[in-house]
N, C-alpha and C positions, 0 to 999 in steps of 0.2 A: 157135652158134659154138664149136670148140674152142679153149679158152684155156687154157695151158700157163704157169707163170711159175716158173724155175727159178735159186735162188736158194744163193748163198755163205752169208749169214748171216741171213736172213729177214726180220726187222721191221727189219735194219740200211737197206734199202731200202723202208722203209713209205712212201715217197712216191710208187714205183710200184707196190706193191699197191692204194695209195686209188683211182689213175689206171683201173684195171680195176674196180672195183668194178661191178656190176651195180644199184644202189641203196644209199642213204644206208650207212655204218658202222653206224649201232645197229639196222639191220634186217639184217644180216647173219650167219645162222646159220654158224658152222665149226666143223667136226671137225676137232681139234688130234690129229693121229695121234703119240702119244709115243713108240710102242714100241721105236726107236734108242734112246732114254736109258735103259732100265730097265739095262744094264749099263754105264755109265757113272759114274765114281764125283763127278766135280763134275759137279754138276746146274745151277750157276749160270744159265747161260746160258737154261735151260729157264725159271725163272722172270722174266729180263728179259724173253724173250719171251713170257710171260702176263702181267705186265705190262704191254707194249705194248697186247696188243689187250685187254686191260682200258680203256685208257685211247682207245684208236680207239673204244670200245664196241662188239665183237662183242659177240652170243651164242655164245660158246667151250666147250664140250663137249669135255675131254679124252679119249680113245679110245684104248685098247689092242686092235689087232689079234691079239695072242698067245693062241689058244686058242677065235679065234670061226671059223665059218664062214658059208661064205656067205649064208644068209640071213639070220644074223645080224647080218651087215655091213648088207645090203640094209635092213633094219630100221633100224640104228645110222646110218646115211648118207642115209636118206632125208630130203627137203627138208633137206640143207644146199644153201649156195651155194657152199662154198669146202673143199676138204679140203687139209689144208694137214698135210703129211708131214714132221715134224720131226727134225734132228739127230739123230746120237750114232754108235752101231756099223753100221755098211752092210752087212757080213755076218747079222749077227743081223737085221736091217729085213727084210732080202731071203729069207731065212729064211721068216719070219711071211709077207712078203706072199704067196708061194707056200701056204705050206702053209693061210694061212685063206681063200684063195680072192681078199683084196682085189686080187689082181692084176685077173683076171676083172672084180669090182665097179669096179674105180675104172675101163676102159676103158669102158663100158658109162655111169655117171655121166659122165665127158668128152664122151661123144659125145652127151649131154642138153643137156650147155651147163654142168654143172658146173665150176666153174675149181680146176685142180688147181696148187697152189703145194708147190716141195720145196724143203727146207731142208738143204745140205750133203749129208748121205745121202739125205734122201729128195728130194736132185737126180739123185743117182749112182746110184739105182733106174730112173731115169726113161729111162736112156740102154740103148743096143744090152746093154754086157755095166758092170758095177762094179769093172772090172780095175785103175780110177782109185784102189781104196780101198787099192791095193799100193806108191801110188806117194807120193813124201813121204815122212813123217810118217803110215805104215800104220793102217790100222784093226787091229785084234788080231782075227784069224780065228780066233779060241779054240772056234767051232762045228765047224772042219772042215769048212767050206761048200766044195765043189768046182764046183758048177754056179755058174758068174757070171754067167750069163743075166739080162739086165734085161730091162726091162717094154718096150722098144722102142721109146716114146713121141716118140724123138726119132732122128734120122738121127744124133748127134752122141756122143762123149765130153766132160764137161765134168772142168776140174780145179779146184778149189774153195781158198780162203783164200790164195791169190798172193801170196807176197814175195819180195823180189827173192834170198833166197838160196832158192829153188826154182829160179832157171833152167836151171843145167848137168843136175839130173834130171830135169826139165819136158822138154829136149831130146834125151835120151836116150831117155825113155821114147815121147815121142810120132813120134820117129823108126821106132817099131818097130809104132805103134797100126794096129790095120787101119782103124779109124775118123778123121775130123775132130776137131780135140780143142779147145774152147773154154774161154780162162782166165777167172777169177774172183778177183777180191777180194770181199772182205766190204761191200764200198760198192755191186757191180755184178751183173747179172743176165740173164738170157735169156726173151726172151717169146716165146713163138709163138701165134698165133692163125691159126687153119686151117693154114695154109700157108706163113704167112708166117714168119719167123724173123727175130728184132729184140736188139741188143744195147741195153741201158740199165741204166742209173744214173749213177753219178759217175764220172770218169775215163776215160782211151783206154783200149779195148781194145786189153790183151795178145797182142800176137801174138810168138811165138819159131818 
């Protein structure tokens, strides 16, 4: 089964990460893919969320994409159950996963039964283009990334960390999206399993 769980703020919704699990928490291998944070200057958040899944009891393997290629990926990712794409710069994410190949690697693990969990950016990888990282509260495109091409993973645009003073850009911007565009708080998230596409966590789903 393809199983997709695309997420605002990661272990903030660790009640449905446990719901998918494939076997117990402390048998569960994950590649914590870091590579958004390394330009990121609070790293906070990176460490509540090794803490969490310290505390779920994964086997967590931090992983920096930057500078591997594909077989080295292939190597690094083999037998996890979960590769779980963390926060930070969505330019620089999308960057790396191009240039080391994990684009290729992680479509090919998905289609094993792999379950791929993205966290903020590596939610807004997941989708058609990351044109999401312009809107807001920008990412800093400090690469010079021109291609916005995402991994296609999903028919959708999502927009990530919702508060109610994002609406008049929320509706500007997705006025003009060529894609569907799905909101997010940090309580809420998106599952897809083969085909199906499911909103969950806490709270209604945002529509503007």
């Amino acid at each position: 089964m393809r199983t997709i769980l695309l997420t605002s703020a990661g272990m903030d919704v660790k009640e449905e990460i446990l719901k998918i699990l494939p076997k117990p928490s402390n048998q569960i291998q994950l590649a914590h893919i870091i590579t958004a944070s390394k330009i990121v200057g609070d790293l906070s958040y990176l460490e509540k969320e090794n803490q969490i899944m310290r505390e779920l009891k994964f086997d967590v393997e931090n992983i920096d994409i930057e500078g591997k290629n594909e077989n080295e990926l292939r190597i690094l990712l083999n037998n996890k159950d979960i590769i779980y794409v963390q926060g930070g710069n969505t330019f620089y994410l999308l960057k790396h996963v191009k240039a080391s190949g994990f684009d290729k690697v992680i479509r090919e693990l998905i289609e094993k039964g792999v379950i791929y969990i993205g966290v903020s950016a590596g939610s807004y990888i997941a989708c058609p283009t990351i044109e999401m990282a312009n809107w807001k509260h920008s990412d800093k495109n400090t690469i010079g990334l021109t291609d916005l091409t995402g991994l296609n993973l999903v028919p959708f645009l999502l927009s990530v960390h919702f508060k109610p003073e994002y609406i008049l850009v929320l509706k500007r911007e997705i006025s003009t999206a060529k894609y569907p565009v799905k909101i997010l708080t940090d309580e809420q998230a998106i599952l897809i399993r083969d085909e199906e596409i499911k909103f969950v966590g806490r709270g209604e789903e945002i529509k503007i």
